[in-house]
C-alpha atoms as one frame of an Amber mdcrd trajectory, in Angstrom:
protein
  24.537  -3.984 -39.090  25.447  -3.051 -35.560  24.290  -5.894 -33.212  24.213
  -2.938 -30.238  21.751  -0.565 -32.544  18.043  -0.187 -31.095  15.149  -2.669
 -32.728  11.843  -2.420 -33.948  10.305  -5.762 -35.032  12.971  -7.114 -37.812
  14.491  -3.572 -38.503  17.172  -2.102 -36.824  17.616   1.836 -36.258  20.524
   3.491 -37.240  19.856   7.333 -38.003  16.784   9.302 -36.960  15.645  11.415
 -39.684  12.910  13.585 -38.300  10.034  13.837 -35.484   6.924  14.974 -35.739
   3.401  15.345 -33.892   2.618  11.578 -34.635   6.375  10.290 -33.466   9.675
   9.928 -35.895  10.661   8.499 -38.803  14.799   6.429 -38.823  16.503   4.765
 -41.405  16.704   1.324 -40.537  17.883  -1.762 -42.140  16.207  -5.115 -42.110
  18.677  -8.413 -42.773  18.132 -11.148 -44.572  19.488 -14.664 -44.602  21.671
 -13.915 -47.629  23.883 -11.445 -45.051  22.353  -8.652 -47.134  19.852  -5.982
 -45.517  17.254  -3.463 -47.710  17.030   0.104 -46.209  14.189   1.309 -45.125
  12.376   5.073 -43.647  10.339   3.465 -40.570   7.669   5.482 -39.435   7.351
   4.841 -35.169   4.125   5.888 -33.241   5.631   5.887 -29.791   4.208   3.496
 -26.866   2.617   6.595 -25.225   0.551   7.201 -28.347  -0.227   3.383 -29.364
  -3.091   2.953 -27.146  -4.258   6.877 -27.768  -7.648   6.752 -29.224  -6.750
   9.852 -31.798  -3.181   8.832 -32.822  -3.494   5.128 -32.945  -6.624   5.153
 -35.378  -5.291   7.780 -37.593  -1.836   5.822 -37.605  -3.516   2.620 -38.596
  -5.594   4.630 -41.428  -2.551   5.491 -42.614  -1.391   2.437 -42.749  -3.830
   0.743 -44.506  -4.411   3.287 -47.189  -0.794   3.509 -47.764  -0.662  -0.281
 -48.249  -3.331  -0.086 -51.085  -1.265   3.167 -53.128   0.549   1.624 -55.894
   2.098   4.449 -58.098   5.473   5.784 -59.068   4.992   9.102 -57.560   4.220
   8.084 -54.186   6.500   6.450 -51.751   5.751   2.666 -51.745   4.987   0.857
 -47.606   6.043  -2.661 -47.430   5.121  -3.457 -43.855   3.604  -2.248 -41.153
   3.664  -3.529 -37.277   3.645  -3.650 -33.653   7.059  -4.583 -31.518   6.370
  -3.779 -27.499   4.024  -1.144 -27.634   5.622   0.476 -30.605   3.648   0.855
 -34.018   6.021   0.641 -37.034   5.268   1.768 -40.832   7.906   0.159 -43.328
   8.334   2.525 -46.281  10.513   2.584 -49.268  13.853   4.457 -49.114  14.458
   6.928 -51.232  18.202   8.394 -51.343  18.416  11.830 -52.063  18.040  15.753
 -50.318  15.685  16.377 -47.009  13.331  18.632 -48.059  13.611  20.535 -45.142
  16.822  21.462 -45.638  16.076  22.862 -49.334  13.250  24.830 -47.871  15.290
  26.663 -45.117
């Protein structure tokens, strides 16, 4: 883990991997005492839409549907936050192509 790499609650940022209307979505790691770290995609609704009264509720929604999904087909969230003004989403990693880039 790079010590200099941006934060969001225990998760540190090291690639973005898209933006969208809501904000963007990194890979980020999150240590653990072991010295090992689990990968994550972390969703970020940006300051200037955490107090929005649109994004914020649908964001939360979101949230809290996601954490209640338990199925093999659908990507698994494992936390979900607030760090400084910033609303994170925790989801499960999964290695493999960007869809967009298939599509194009």
């Amino acid at each position: 883990l790079n010590p200099a790499a941006p934060r969001v609650g225990p998760y540190t940022l090291f690639r973005r991997l898209g933006v969208g209307g809501m904000g963007e979505v990194w890979a980020a790691q999150r240590p653990h005492g072991s010295g090992s770290y689990k990968t994550v995609a972390l969703k970020l609704l940006p300051p200037d839409r955490t107090h929005d009264e649109t994004s914020r509720p649908m964001f939360d929604e979101e949230a809290r549907l996601s954490l209640l999904l338990c199925n093999s087909n659908i990507v698994q969230v494992f936390d979900v936050g607030e760090d400084t003004g910033v609303c994170y989403m925790a989801m499960e990693w999964i290695d493999g192509l960007n869809l967009d880039d298939i599509t194009q």
